[in-house]
MARDRENGU-423662 format. One line per field, with one value per residue (C-alpha): residue number from 0; residue in three letters; chain; x, y, z. Coordinates in steps of 0.001 Angstrom, whole numbers, plus 500000, padded with zeros to 6 digits. Layout:
BEGIN
i: NUM;... .
aa: Ala;... .
ch: A;... .
c1: X;... .
c2: Y;... .
c3: Z;... .
REM end
This chain:
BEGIN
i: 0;1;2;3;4;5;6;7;8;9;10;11;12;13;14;15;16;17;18;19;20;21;22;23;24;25;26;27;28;29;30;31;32;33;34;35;36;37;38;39;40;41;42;43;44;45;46;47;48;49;50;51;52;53;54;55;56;57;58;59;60;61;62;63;64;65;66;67;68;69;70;71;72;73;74;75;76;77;78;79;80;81;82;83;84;85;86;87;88;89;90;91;92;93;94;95;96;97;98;99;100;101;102;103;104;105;106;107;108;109;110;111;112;113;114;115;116;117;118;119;120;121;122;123;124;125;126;127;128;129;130;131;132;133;134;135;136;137;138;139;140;141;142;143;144;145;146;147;148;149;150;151;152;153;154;155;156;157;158;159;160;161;162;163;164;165;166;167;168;169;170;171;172;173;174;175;176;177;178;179;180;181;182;183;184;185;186;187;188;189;190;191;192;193;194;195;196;197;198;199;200;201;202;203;204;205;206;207;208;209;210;211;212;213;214;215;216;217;218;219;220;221;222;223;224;225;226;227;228;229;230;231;232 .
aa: Unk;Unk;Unk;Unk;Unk;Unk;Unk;Unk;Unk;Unk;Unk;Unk;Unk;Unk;Unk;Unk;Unk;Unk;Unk;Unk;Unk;Unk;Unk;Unk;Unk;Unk;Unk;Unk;Unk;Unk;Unk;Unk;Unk;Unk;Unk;Unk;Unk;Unk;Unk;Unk;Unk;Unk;Unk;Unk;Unk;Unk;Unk;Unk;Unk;Unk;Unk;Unk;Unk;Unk;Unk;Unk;Unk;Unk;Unk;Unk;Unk;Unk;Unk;Unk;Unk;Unk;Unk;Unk;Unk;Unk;Unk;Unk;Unk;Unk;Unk;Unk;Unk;Unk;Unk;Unk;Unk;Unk;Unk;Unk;Unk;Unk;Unk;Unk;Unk;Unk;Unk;Unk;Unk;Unk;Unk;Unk;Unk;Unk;Unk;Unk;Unk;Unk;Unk;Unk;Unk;Unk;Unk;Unk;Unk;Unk;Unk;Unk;Unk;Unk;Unk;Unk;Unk;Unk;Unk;Unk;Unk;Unk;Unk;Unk;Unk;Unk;Unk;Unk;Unk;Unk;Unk;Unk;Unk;Unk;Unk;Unk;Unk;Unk;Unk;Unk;Unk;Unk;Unk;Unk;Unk;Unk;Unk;Unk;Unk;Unk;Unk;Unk;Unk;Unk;Unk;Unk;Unk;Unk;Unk;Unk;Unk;Unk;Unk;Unk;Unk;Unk;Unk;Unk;Unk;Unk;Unk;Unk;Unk;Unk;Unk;Unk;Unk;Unk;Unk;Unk;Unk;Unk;Unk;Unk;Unk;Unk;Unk;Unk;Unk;Unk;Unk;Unk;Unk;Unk;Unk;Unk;Unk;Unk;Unk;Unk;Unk;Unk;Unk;Unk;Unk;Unk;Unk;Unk;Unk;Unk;Unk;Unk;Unk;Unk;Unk;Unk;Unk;Unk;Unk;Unk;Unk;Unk;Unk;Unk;Unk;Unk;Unk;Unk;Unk;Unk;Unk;Unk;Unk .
ch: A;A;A;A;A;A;A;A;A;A;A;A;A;A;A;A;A;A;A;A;A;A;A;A;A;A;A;A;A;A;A;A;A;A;A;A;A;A;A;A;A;A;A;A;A;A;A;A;A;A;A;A;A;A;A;A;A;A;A;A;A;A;A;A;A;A;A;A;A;A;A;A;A;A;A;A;A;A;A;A;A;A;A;A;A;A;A;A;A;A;A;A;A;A;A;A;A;A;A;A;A;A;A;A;A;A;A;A;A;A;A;A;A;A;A;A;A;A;A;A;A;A;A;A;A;A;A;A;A;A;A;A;A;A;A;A;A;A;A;A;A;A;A;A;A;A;A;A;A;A;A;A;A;A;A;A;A;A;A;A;A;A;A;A;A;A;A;A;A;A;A;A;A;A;A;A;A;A;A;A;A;A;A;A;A;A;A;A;A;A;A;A;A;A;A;A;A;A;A;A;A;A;A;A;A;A;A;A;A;A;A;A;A;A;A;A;A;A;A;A;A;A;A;A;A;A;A;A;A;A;A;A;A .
c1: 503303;505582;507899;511717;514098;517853;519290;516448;516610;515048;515294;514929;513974;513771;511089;512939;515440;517524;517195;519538;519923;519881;520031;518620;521295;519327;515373;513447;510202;509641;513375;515439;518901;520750;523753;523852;525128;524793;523723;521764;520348;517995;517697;514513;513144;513503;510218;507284;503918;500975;497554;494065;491972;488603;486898;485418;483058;483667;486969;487826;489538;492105;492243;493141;495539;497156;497414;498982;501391;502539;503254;505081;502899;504699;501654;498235;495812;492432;489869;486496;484872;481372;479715;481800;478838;481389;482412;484824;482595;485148;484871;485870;488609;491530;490791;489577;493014;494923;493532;494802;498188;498370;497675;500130;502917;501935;501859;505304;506902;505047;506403;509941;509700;512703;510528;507064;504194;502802;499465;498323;495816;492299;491553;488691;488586;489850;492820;493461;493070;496289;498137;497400;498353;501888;502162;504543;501697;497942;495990;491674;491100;487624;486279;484573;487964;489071;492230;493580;496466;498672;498775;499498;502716;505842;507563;510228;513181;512017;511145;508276;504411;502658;500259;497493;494416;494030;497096;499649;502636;500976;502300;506149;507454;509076;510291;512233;508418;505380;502372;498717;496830;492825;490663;487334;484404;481994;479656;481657;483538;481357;480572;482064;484896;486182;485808;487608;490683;491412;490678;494075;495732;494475;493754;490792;492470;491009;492576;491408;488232;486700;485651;487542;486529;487808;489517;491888;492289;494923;497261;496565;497448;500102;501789;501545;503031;506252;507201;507394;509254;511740;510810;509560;512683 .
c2: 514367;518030;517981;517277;519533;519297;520394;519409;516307;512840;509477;506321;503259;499484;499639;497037;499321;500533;504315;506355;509832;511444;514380;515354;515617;515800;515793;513987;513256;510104;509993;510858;511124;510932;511397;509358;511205;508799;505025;503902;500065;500828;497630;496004;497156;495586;496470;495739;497365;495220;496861;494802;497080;496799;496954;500390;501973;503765;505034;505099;502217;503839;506392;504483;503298;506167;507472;504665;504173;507748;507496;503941;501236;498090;495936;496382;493812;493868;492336;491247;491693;490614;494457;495568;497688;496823;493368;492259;489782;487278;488427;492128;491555;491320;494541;495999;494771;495984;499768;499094;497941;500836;503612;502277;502123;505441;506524;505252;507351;510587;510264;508828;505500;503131;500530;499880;498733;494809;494905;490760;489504;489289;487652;486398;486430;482853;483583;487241;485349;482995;486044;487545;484470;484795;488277;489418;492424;492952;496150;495770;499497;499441;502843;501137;499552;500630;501718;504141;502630;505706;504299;500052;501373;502037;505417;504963;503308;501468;497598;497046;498037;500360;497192;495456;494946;491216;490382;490752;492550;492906;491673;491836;494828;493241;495958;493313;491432;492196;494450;494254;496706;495729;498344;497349;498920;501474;499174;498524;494674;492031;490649;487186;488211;490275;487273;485324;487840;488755;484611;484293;487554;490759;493390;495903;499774;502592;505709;508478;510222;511155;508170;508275;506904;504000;505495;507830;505352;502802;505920;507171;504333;503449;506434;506124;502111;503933;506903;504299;501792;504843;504840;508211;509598 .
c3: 478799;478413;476099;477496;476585;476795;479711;481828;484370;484234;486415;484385;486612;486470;488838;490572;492627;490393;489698;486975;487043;483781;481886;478767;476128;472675;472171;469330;468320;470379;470845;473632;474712;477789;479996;483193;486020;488784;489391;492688;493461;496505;498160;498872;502424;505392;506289;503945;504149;501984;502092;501596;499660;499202;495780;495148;492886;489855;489795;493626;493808;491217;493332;496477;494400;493211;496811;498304;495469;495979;500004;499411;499754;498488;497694;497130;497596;495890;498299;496896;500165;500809;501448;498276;496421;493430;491966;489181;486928;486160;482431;483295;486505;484253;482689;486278;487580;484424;485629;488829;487318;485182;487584;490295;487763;486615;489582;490833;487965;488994;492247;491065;493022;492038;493388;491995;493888;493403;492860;493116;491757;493773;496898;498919;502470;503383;501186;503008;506447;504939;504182;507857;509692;507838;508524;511412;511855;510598;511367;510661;510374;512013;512715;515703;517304;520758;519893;517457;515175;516280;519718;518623;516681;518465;517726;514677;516768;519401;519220;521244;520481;522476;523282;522448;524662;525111;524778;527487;525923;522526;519823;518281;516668;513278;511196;509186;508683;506448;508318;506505;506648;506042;504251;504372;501821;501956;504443;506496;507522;507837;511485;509711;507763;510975;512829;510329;510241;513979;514502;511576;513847;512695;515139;514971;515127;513869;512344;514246;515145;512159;509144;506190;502822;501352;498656;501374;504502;503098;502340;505611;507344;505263;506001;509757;509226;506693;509165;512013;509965;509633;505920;505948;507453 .
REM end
């Protein structure tokens, strides 16, 4: 970390919505002081994107995490997903999930969020299926899926979808509800767990017409989701 001088700017958070902005008055070793200039509460939005990621190896997951932390992901969802080439052993997942924890909130101060991301604890994929039956949206990024997510989210404004096939109007546009977004692993969603997911709601899209990894999809996608929810404005 530089070293602050006075004179120079900094935002102190809650990490809860509230955001001060400061300036430095007097530097110490370990020891700062500031001014406040100006108070903001930014309130809790309206629209809330949750992404399902799958566990990666080695330090990708962190990554992914990083990445959607910085475009504005609210919550990030480790999946243990059944072609994950990694697994948490139940006597290492806290401290797999405290690295996740620590690089989103680390993170969220880089890119002076006054909200931090939730990252929950693990989930299988009965409990993910739960979360996308309450979901007012849930996107299976497939590579494979006949239609691109682009063209199943309405431009930022308007309240309908662009449609679904199989469904005759496609779904409801909620910007005030919760959209999933489901990042499988490196091989890919199971034939079971995809029929477990778009059986609880999910629909198969996929990003575009080249494969991204793991570790770069969910900010991909969660930046398409944010600019339509008019968060990116």
């Amino acid at each position: 970390m530089r070293r602050l001088a006075p004179g120079e700017r900094v935002d102190v958070t809650d990490g809860a919505g509230m955001m001060a902005e400061c300036v430095v008055t007097a530097a110490r070793p370990g020891e700062l002081e500031l001014t406040v200039l100006a108070r903001r509460t930014d309130p809790a939005p309206l629209c809330r994107v949750v992404v399902a990621q799958a566990i990666l190896k080695g330090d990708r997951g962190e990554r992914a995490v990083e990445l959607m932390t910085e475009v504005g992901v609210d919550e990030i969802v480790p999946w243990a997903a059944e072609r994950c080439i990694a697994r948490w052993r139940p006597d290492r997942e806290d401290k797999a999930l405290g690295r996740w924890r620590s690089t989103a909130v680390q993170a969220a101060k880089q890119s002076r969020r006054s909200r931090f991301p939730v990252v929950s604890a693990p989930a299988r994929t009965a409990e993910l299926a739960d979360r996308v039956a309450r979901a007012s949206l849930a996107l299976l990024l497939d590579p494979a899926a006949p239609v691109s997510l682009d063209r199943l989210l309405p431009p930022s404004g308007r309240q309908e979808p662009a449609g679904i096939p199989g469904q005759d109007d496609g779904v409801p546009w909620a910007p005030r509800g919760e959209i999933v977004l489901i990042i499988g692993p490196e091989g890919g969603v199971s034939p079971e767990e995809a029929a477990a997911l778009t059986a609880s709601g999910a629909v198969p899209a996929r990003l575009g017409p080249s494969v991204l990894r793991g570790s770069t999809a969910g900010a991909v996608a969660g930046v398409l989701v944010l600019s339509r929810c008019g968060r990116w404005e």
